[in-house]
C-alpha positions in Angstrom: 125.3 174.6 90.8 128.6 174.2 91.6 129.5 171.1 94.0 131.4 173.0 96.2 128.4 175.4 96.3 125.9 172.4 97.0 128.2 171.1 99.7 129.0 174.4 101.4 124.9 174.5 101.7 124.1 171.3 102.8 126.9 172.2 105.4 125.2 175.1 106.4 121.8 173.6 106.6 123.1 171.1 108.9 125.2 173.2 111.1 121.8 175.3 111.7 119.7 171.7 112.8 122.4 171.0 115.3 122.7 174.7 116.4 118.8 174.5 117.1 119.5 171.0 118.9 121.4 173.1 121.8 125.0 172.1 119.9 127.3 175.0 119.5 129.5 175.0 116.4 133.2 175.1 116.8 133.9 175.0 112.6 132.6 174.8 109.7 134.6 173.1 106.8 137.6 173.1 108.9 140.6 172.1 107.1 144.3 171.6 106.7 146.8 171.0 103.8 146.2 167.2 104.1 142.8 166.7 105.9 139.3 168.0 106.4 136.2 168.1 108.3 132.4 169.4 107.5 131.5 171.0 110.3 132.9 170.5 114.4 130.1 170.8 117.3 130.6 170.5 121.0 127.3 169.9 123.3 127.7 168.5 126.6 131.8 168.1 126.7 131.5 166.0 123.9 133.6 167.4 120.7 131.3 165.9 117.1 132.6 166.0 113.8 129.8 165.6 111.3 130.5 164.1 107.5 128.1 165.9 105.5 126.5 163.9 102.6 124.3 165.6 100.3 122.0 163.9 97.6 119.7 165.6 95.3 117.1 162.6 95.0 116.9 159.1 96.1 118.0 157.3 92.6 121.6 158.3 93.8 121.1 156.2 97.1 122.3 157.4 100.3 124.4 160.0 101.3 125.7 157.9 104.4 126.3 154.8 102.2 128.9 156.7 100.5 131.0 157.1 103.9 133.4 154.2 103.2 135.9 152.9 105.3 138.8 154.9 103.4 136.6 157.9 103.9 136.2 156.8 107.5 139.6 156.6 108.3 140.3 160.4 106.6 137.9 161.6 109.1 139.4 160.1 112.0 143.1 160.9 111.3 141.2 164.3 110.9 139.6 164.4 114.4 143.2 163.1 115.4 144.4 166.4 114.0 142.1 168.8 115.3 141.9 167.1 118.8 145.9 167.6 118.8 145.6 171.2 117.4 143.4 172.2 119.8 144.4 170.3 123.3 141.3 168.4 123.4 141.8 165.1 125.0 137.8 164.8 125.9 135.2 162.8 124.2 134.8 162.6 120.4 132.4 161.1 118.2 131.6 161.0 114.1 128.7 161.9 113.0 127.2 161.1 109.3 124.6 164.1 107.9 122.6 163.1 105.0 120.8 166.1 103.5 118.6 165.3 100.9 116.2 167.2 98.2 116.7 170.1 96.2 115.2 172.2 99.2 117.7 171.0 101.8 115.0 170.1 104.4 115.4 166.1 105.2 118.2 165.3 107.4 119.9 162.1 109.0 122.2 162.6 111.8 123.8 159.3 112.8 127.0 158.0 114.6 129.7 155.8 112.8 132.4 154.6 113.7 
């Protein structure tokens, strides 16, 4: 399968988890000539953009570990992007999603930053 396939799913999966956590989804692989983000949720004024991570088993190690500070800092000049594109001036927060197994069913959800 295709990585942009396995992604695109693992993006999906999550987007469902945090839809069924009360979050509403504001985007899904939003993105821009220079700068991307998985997926964009808003639940209680708060604005989260989720990294997702996918690994197929745990010999590749995890999904979150591979969020490194370069990485970091493309997400945030992201959410800098997006929050001036959209007028947001609210709360933000980054999220890591680690989806794991070749049926898409164990997810981490944690803050960084």
């Amino acid at each position: 399968m295709a990585t942009t396939t396995i992604g695109g799913k693992a993006e999906a999966v999550v987007a469902r988890i945090l839809e069924r956590k009360g979050y509403k989804i504001l985007a899904q692989n939003w993105k821009t000539k220079v700068c991307e983000i998985d997926v964009i949720a808003n639940k209680d004024s708060v604005v989260y953009f989720v990294e997702v991570k996918y690994r197929q088993g745990a010999e590749q190690g995890s999904g979150l570990e591979h969020i490194t500070p370069q990485k970091l800092n493309r997400i945030k000049f992201a959410v800098r992007v997006w929050c001036h594109a959209n007028n947001w001036d609210g709360d933000c927060r980054i999220l890591g999603a680690e989806v794991s197994g070749m049926s898409y069913e164990a997810i981490e959800l944690v803050e960084i930053d």
